[in-house]
KEZAKE-625660 format. One line per 2 residues: their letters; for each residue x, y, z of N, C-alpha, C. Coordinates in steps of 0.001 Angstrom, whole numbers, plus 500000, padded with zeros to 6 digits. Atoms other than C-alpha are relative to their C-alpha. Example, Ala and Ser with C-alpha at 12.3 -4.5 7.8 and 13.67 -1.06 7.14 Angstrom:
<rs>
as = 500890:498810:500000:512300:495500:507800:500900:501200:500000  499180:498810:499940:513670:498940:507140:499230:501090:500730
</rs>
This chain:
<rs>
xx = 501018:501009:499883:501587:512810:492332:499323:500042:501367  499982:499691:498454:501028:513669:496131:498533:500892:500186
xx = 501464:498940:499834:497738:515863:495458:499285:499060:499319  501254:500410:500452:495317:513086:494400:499371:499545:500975
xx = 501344:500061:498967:492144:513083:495932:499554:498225:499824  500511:501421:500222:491531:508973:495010:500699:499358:499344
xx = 498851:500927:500780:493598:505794:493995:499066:498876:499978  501160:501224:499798:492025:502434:493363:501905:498856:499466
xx = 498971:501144:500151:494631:499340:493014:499346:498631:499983  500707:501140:500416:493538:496068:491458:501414:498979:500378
xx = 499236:500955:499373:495850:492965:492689:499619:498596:499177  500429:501486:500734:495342:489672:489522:501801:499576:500155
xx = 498920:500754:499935:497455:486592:489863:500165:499142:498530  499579:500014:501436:497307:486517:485798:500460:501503:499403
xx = 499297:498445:500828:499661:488893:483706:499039:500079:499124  501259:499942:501036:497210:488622:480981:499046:500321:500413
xx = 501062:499226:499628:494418:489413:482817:500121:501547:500540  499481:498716:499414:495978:492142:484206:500172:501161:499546
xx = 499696:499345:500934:497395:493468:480986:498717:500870:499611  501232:499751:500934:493924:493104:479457:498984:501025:501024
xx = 501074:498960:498700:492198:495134:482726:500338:501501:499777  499149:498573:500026:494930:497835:482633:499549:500814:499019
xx = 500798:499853:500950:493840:498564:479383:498477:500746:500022  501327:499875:499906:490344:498679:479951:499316:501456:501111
xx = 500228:499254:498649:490307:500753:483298:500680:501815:499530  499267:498761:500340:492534:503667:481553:498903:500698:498600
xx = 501198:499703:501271:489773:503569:478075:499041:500275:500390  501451:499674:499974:486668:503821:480306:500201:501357:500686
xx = 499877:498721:499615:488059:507127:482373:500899:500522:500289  499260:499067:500642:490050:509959:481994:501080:499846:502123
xx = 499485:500426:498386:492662:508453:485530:501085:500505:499437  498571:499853:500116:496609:508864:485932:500519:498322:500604
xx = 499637:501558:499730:497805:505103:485578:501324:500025:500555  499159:500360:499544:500104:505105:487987:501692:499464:500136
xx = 498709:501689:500561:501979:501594:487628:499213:499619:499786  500997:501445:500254:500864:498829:486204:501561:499325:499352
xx = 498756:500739:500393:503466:496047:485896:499739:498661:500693  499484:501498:499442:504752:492556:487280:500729:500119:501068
xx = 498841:499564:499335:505774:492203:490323:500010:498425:500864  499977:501131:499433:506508:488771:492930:498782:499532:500348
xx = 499754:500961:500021:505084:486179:492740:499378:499612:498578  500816:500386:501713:503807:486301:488564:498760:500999:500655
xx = 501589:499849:499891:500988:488466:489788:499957:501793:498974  500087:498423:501448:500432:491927:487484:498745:501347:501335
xx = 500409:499091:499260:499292:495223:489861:499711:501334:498842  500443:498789:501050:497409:497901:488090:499569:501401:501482
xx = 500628:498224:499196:497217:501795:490415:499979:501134:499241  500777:498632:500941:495498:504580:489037:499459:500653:501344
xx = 500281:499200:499013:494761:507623:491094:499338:501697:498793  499872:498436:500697:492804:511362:489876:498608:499716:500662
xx = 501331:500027:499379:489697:512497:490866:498865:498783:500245  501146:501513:499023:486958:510344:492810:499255:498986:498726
xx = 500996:500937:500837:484278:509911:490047:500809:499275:498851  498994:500578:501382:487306:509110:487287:500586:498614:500478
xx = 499365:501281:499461:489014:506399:489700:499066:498932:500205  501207:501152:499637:485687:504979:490781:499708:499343:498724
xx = 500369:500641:501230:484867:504529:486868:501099:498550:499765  498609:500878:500375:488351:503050:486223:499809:498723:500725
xx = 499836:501063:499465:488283:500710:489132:498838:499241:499455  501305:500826:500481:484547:499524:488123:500726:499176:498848
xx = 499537:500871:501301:486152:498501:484605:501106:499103:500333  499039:500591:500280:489080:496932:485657:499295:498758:501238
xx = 501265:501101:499182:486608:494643:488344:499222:498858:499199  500416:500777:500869:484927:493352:485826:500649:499727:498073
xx = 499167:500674:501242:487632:492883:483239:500171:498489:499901  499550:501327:500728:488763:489733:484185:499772:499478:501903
xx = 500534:500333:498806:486857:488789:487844:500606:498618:500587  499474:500995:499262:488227:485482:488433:501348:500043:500634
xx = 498199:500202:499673:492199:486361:488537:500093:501227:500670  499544:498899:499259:491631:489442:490901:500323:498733:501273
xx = 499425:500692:498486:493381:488364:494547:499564:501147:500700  500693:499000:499125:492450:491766:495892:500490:501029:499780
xx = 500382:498194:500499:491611:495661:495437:499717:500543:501119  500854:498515:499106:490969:498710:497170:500103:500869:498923
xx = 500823:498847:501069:489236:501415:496094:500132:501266:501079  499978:498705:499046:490281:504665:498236:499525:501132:499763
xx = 500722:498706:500775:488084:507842:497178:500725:501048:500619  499593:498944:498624:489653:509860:500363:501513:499586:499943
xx = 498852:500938:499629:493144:508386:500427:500878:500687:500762  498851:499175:499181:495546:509849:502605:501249:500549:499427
xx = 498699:499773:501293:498246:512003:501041:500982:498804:500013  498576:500283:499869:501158:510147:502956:500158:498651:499404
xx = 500128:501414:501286:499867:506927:500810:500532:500216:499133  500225:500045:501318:500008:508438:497812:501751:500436:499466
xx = 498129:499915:500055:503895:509607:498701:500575:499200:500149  499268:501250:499516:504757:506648:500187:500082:499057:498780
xx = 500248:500821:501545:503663:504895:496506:500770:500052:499155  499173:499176:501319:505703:507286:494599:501584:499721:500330
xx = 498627:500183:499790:508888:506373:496556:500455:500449:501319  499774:499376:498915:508872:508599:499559:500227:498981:500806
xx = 499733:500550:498565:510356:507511:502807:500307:501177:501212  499878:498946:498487:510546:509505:506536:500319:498985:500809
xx = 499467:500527:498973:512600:508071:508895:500465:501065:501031  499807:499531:499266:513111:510451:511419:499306:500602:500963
xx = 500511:499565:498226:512769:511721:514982:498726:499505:500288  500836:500692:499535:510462:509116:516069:500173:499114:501256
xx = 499365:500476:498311:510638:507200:519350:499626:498053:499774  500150:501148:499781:508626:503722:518535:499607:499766:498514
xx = 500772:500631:502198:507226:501892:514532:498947:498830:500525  500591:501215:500319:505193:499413:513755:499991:499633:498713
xx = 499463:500588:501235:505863:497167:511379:498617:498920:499567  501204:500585:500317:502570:495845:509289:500344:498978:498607
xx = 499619:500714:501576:503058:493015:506423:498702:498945:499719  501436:501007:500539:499945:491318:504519:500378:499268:498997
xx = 499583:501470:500687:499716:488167:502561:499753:500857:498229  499961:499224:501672:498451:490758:499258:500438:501623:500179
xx = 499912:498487:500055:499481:494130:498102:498621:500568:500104  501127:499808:500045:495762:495163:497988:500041:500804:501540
xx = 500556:499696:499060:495355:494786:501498:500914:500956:501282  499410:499032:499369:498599:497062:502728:500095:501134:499816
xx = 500849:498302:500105:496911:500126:501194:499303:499974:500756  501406:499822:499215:493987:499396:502832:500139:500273:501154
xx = 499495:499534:499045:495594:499130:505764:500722:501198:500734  499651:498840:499605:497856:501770:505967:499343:501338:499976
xx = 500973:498956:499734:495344:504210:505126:499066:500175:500889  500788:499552:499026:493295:503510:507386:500982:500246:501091
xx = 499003:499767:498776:496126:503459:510271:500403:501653:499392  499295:498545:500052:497669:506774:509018:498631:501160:500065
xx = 501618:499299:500024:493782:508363:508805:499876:500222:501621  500660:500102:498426:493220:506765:512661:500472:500905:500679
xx = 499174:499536:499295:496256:507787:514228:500735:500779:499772  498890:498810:500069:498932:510380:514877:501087:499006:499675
xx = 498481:501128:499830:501898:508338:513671:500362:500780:498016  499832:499764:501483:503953:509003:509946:500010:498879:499412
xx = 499629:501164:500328:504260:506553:507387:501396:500510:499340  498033:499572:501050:508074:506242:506631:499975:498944:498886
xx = 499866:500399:501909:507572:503583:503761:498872:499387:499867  501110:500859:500246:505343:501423:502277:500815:498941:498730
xx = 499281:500962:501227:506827:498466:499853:498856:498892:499881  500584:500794:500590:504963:496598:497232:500365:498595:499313
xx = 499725:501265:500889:505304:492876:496501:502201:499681:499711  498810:500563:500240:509016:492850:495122:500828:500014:500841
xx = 499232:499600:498769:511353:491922:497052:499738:499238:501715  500270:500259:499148:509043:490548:499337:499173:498811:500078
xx = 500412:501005:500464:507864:487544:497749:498097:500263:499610  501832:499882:500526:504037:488936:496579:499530:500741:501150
xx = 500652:498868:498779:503515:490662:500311:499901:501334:500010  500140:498478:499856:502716:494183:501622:500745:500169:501224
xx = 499454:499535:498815:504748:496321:503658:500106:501168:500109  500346:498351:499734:504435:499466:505606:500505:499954:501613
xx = 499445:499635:498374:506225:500973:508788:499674:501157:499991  500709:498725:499761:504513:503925:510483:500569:499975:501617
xx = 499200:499734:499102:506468:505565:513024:499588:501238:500875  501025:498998:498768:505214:507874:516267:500147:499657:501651
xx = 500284:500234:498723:504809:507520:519891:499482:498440:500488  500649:501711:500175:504104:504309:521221:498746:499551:500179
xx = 501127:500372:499458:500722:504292:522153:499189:500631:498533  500581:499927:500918:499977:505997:518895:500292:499137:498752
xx = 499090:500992:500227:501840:503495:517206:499029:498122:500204  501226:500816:499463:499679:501002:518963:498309:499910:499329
xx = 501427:499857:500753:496234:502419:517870:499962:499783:498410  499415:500334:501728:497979:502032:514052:499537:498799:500246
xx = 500514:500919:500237:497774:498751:514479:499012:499176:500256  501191:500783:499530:494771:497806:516160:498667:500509:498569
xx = 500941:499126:501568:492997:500678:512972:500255:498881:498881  499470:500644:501096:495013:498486:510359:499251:498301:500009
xx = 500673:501282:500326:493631:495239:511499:498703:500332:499835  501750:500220:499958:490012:496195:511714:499966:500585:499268
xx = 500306:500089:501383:490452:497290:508166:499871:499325:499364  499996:501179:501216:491051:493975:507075:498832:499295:500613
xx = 500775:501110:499539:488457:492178:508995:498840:500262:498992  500833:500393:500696:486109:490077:507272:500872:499843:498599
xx = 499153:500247:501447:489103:489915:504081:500539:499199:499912  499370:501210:499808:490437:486901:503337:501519:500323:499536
xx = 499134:499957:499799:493632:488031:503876:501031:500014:501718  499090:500092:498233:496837:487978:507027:500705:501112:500220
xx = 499284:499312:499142:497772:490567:508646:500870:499688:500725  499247:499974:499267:500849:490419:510429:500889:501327:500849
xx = 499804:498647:499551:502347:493013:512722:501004:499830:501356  499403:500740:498687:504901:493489:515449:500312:501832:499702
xx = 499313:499019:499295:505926:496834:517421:500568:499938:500820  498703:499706:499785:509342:498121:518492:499827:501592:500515
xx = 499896:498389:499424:509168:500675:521131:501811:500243:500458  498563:499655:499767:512245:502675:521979:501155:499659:498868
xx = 499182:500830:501216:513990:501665:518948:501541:500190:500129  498518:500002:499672:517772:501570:519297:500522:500836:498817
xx = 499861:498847:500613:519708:504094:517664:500409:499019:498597  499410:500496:501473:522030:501713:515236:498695:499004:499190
xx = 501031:500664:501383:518836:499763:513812:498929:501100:499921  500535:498659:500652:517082:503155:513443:500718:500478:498977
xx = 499220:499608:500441:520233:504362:511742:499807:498918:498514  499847:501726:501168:519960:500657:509411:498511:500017:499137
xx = 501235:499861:500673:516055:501511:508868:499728:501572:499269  499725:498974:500701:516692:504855:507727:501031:500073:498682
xx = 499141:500419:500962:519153:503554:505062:499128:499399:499119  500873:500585:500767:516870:500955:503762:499681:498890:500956
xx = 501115:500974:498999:514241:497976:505110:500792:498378:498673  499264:500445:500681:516252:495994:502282:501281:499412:500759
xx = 498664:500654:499092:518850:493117:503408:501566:501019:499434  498807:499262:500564:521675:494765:500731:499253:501177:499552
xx = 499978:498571:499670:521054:498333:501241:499106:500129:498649  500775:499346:501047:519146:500511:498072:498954:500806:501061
xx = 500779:498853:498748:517051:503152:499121:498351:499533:499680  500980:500127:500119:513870:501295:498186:499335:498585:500785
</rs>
């Protein structure tokens, strides 16, 4: 899944609308549906990723499926691979010196973010976690040097500006070995590797 050139991710806080989008967005063009499921807090996430003009169709239809119960989308034509690994499950925790740790009030807007931070800057992304788990939020730690590390998050907020969403963010330079050792395990209170 790691070679698509475009993803689009729709974010409704109705399963039913969601259902009925998912649907719709996969019938108007020829995409790779991702996920589409339920995830915290009742809200229903539809990602589809394959070529530009196929995702752009898809997302158009699933926009105007059911317009009132979206909370928020991106539409990435360019997307950065280490998104599209980080989606699928991937994690990189190693030989890094400082992170930053980015969490938004929707899943929507911690694609948006991290793509643009992993685009700006020299830094990796070691995960990215959607919604469960995390009560409906976004989360993404991107790990590098500290000053590149830094420019992550100054890229990540001035992706969201003007979105009516919250960014939150905090960096950890020098990171200590045993909670490096604890974030390389899992970002999870009881361990799992997700």
């Amino acid at each position: 899944m790691s070679k698509l050139p475009a993803i689009a991710l729709i974010e409704f806080g109705s399963i039913a609308a969601g259902m009925f989008a998912a649907d719709k967005m996969v019938k108007r063009a020829s995409v790779q549906l991702m996920h589409a499921g339920t995830v915290h807090s009742g809200k229903y996430l539809i990602l589809v990723g394959g070529g530009t003009a196929e995702v752009e169709e898809s997302y158009r239809a699933g926009m105007q499926a059911a317009p009132a119960e979206i909370l928020d989308e991106v539409l990435l034509p360019d997307v950065h691979p280490q998104v599209v690994k980080a989606l699928d499950g991937a994690r990189a925790f190693e030989g890094y010196d400082s992170l930053v740790v980015l969490e938004t009030s929707t899943i929507a807007a911690i694609v948006r973010a991290t793509d643009a931070a992993a685009k700006g800057a020299q830094v990796e992304l070691a995960e990215l976690r959607l919604a469960n788990g995390l009560g409906g939020r976004g989360l993404a730690i991107l790990t590098g040097e500290l000053t590149d590390v830094e420019a992550a998050a100054e890229i990540a907020a001035r992706s969201l500006a003007g979105r009516n969403v919250t960014l939150c963010h905090s960096i950890v330079s020098n990171v200590h070995e045993q909670f490096g050792d604890r974030l390389g395990e899992s970002t999870r209170f009881f361990g799992g590797k997700k």
